[in-house]
C-alpha positions in Angstrom: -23.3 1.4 -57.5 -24.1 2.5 -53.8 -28.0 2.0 -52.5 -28.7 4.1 -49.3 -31.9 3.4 -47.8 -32.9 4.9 -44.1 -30.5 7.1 -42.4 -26.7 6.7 -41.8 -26.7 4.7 -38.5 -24.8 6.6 -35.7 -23.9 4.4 -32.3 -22.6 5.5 -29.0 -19.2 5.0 -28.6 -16.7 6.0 -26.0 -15.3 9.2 -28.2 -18.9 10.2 -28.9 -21.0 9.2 -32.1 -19.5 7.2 -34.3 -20.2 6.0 -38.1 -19.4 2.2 -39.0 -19.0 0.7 -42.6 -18.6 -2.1 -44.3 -17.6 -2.5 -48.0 -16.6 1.5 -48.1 -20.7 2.2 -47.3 -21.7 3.4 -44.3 -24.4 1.8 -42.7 -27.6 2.4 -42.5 -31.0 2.3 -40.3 -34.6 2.3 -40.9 -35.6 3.5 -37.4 -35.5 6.5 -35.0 -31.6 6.0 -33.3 -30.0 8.0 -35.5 -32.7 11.1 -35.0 -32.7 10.3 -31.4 -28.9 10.4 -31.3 -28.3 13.8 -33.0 -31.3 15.1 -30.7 -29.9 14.4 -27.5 -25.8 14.9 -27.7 -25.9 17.5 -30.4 -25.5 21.2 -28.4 -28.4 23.7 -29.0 -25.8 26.1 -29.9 -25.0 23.7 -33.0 -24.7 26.6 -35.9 -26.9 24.6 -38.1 -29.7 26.3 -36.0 -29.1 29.2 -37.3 -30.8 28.4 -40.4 -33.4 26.6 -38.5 -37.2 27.4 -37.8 -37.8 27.7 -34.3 -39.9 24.4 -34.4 -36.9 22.6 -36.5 -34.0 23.1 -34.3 -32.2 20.2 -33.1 -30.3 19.9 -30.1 -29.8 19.4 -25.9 -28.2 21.2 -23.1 -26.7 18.0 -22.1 -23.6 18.4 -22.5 -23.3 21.4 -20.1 -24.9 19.4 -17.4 -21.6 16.4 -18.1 -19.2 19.0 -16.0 -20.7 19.3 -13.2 -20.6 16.8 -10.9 -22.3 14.1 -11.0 -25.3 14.2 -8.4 -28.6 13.3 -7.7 -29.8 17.0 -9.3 -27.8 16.4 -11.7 -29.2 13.0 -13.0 -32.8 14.9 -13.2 -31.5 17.6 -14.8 -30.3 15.5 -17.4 -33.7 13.5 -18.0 -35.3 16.0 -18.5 -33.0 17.8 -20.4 -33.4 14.9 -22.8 -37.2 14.7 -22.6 -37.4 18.3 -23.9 -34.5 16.8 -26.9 -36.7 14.6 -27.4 -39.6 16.3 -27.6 -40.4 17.2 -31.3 -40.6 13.6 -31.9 -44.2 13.5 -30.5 -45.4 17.0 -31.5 -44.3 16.0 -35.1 -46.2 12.5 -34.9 -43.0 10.5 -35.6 -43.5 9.5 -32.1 -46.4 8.1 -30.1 -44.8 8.9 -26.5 -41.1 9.4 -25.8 -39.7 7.9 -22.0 -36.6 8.4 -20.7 -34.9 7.4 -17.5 -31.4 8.5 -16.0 -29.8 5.8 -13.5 -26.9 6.8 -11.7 -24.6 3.9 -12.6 -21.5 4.8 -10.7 -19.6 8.3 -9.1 -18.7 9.1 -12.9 -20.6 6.9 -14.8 -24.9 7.4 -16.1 -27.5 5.1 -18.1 -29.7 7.1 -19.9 -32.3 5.1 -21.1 -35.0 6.2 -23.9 -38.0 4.6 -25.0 -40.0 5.8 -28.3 -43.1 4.2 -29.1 -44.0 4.8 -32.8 -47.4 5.8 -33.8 -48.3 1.8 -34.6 -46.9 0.5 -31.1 -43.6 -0.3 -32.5 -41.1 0.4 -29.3 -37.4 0.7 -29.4 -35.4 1.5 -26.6 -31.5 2.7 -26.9 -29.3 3.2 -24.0 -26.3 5.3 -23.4 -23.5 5.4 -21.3 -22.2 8.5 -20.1 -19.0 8.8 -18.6 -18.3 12.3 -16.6 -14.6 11.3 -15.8 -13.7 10.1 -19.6 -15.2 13.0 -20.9 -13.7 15.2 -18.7 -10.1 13.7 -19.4 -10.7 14.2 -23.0 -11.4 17.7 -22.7 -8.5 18.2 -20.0 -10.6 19.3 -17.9 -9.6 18.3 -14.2 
């Protein structure tokens, strides 16, 4: 018999999200990364919109912002592209205040950094790597 509690955990990897398991289940979380994952590299154009409230879509324009290169503009475009991902979290009350901080790491390479603080203080930060070049080569995009 399987026992799910939380979410399935999703984790940044270099082909995307990706689902670990162990003993045939997947694994699971308790916290926010998952939501926070599907909010920022799922497109707003994601079909399951479609059934969606306005309020209730999920989503980010993120991914549109990875082919161009990779510039200063660029870098705020893309933190505040995930603030606004990010920003049902508060207005919902699952979060206390959302951060977020985009570094530059490299001429094809960006930290994003985000920060939720949950209504009783509890903070968790998660980071992701973004790679303009790999992504590009996976898409054959030159």
């Amino acid at each position: 018999m399987s026992r799910y509690d939380g979410d399935v955990q999703i984790v940044h990897s270099l082909d995307g999200g990706a689902i670990t398991f162990r003993s045939g289940q997947p694994d699971m979380e308790q916290g926010l990364s998952t939501a926070v994952y599907i909010s920022l590299f799922t497109e707003s154009g994601w079909w399951g919109n479609a059934l969606a409230e306005d309020d209730g879509q999920i989503g980010s324009e993120l991914e549109a912002l990875e082919m161009q290169p990779l510039t200063n503009k660029v870098r705020q475009d893309y933190e505040e592209g995930a603030r606004k991902a990010l920003a049902w979290m508060v207005s919902s009350g699952l979060a206390k205040m959302v951060t977020v901080e985009a570094v530059i790491l490299s001429q094809i390479a960006l930290e994003l950094t985000v920060t939720i603080v949950e209504p009783d203080g509890t903070a968790t930060t998660e980071r992701y790597r973004v790679n303009w070049q790999g992504q590009r080569a996976a898409l054959g995009v030159t």
